[in-house]
C-alpha positions as CSV (number, residue, x, y, z in Angstrom):
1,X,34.4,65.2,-56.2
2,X,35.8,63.8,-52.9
3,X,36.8,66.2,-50.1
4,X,39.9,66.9,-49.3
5,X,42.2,64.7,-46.9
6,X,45.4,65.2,-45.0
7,X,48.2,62.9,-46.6
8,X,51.4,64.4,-47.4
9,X,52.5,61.2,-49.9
10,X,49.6,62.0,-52.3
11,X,48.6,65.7,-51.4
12,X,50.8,68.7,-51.8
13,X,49.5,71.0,-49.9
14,X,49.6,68.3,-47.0
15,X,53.3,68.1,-48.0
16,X,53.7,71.4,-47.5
17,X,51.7,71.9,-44.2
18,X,53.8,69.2,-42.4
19,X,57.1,70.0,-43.8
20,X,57.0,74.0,-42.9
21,X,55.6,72.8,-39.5
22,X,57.8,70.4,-38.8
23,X,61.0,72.8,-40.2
24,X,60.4,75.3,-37.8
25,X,59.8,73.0,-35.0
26,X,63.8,72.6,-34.1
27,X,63.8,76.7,-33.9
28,X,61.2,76.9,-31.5
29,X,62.8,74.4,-29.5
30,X,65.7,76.5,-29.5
31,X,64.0,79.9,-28.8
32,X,62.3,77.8,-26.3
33,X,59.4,80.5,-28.3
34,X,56.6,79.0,-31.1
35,X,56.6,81.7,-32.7
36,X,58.7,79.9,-35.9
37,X,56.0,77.5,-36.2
38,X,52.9,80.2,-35.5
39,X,54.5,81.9,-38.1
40,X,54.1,79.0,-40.6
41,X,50.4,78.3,-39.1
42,X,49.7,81.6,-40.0
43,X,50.8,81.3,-44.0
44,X,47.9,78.1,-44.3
45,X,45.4,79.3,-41.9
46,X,42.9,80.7,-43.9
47,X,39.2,80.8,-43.9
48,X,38.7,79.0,-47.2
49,X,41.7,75.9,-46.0
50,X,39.3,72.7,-45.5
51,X,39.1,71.1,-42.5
52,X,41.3,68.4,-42.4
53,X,43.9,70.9,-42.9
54,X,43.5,73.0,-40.5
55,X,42.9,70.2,-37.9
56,X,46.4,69.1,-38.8
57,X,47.6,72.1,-38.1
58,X,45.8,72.9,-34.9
59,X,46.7,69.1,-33.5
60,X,50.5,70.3,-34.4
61,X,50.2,73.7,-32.7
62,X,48.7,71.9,-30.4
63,X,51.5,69.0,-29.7
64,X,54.2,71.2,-30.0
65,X,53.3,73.5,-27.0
66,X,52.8,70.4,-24.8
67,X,56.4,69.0,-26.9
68,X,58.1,72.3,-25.3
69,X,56.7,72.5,-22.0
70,X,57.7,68.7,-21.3
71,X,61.4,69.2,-22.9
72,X,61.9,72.5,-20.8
73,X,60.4,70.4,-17.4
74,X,62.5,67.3,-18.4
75,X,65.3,69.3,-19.1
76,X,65.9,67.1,-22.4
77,X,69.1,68.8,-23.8
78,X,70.3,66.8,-26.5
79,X,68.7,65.7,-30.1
80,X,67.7,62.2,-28.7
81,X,66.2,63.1,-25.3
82,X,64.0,65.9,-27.4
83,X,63.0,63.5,-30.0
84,X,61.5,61.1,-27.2
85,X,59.2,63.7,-26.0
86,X,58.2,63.9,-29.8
87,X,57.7,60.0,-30.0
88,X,55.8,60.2,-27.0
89,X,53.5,62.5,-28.5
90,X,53.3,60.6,-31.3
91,X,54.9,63.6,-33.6
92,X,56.8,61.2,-35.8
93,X,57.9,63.1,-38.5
94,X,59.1,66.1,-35.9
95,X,61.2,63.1,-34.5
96,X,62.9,62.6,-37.3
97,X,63.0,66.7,-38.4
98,X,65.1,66.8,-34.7
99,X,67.3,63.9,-35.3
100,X,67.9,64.0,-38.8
101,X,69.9,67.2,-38.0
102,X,71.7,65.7,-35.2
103,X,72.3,62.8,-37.4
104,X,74.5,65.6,-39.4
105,X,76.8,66.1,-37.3
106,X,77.0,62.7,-35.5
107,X,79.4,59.6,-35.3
108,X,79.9,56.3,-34.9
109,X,77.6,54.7,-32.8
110,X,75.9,57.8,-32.1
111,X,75.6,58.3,-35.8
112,X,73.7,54.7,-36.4
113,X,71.5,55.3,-32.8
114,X,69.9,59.1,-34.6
115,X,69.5,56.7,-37.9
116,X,68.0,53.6,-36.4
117,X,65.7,55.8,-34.5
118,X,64.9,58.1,-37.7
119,X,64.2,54.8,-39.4
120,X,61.9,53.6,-36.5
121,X,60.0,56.9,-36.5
122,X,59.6,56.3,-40.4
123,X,57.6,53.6,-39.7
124,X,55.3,55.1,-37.7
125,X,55.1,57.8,-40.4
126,X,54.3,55.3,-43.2
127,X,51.9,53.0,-41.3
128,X,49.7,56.1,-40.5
129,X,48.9,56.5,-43.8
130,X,48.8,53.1,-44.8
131,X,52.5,52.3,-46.3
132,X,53.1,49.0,-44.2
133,X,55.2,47.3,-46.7
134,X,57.6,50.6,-47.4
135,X,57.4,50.9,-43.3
136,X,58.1,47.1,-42.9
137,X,61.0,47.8,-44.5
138,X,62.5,50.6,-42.5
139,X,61.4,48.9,-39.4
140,X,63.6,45.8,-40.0
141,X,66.8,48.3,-40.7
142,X,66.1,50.2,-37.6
143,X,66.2,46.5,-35.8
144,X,68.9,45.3,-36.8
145,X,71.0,48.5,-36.2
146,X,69.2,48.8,-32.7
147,X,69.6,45.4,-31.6
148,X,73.5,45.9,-32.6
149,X,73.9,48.8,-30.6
150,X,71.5,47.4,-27.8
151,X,74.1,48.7,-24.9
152,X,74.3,52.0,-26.1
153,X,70.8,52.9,-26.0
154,X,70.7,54.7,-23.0
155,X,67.2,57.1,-22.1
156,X,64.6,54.8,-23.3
157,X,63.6,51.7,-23.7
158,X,64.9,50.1,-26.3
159,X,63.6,46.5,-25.5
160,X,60.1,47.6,-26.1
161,X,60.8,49.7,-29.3
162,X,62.6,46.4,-30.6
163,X,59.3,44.1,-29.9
164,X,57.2,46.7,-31.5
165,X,59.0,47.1,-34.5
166,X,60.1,43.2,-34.9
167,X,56.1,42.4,-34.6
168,X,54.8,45.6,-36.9
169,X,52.9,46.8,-34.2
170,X,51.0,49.6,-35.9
171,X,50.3,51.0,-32.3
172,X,53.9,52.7,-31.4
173,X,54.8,52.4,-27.8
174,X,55.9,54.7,-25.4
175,X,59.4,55.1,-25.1
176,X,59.9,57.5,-21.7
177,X,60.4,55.8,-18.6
178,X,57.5,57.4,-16.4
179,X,60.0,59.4,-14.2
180,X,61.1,61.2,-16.9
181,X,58.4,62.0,-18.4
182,X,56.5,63.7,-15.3
């Protein structure tokens, strides 16, 4: 019998882990308190939960804390600006968790921005666990829709995003411009 891995496409449990996680995430931001998602922790964490689940949790835990106390020094206030702290950190599917929400209630332009992005983050998502073609896929949507709404994309850099996603790049770049990110 093979161990155990963490991979939410194939594995329940996984599913469940990163989707509870990942749920309460947009109520801690707004308590500005990670208690939400300690509360979730706390359901998996047990001493019998194998290790490659409760290193995905503790890597969340972990991410989110550094996730809050960049958004509350940045002062990033809306959806987008809190989603690119996420994407920074490389919490992909907490990106689009936050802007899926937003997306909601959004738009117009705005509306197709939260999607193109939500797309963009989806590849990430997929390539880390070895979906290229079903990322390929969302990445080309998300360029097209960026590149057509180039001007609007104000807050990070969408150039860089585009040439990543246009060229697959399975290494997703950062988005922040340094100053506001320190």
């Amino acid at each position: 019998m093979s161990s155990p891995r963490f991979e939410p496409f194939q594995d329940r449990l996984s599913r469940d882990i990163r989707n509870g996680l990942s749920a309460a995430l947009p109520q801690a931001l707004a308590q500005n308190d990670l208690a939400p998602v300690r509360a979730v922790a706390a359901r998996y964490l047990h001493p019998g939960l194998a290790a490659p689940y409760v290193a995905y949790i503790e890597a969340r835990l972990a991410g989110y804390a550094l996730a809050l106390t960049t958004i509350n020094r940045t002062k990033a206030l809306t959806p987008l600006a809190k989603a690119l702290v996420l994407w920074d950190l490389e919490l992909f599917f907490e990106v689009h968790e936050i802007l899926e929400q937003a997306w909601h209630g959004a738009h117009g332009v705005e509306k197709e921005i939260l999607q193109a992005m939500i797309r963009a983050a989806g590849f990430y998502i997929k390539g880390e666990y070895g979906y290229f073609e079903a990322g390929a896929k969302m990445a080309d949507r998300a360029v097209a829709t960026l590149e057509k709404n180039r001007r609007e994309c104000a807050g990070f850099d969408v150039d860089t995003l585009l040439e990543s996603l246009r060229g697959l790049n399975p290494i997703p770049p950062k988005l922040l411009r340094q100053d506001q990110s320190q």
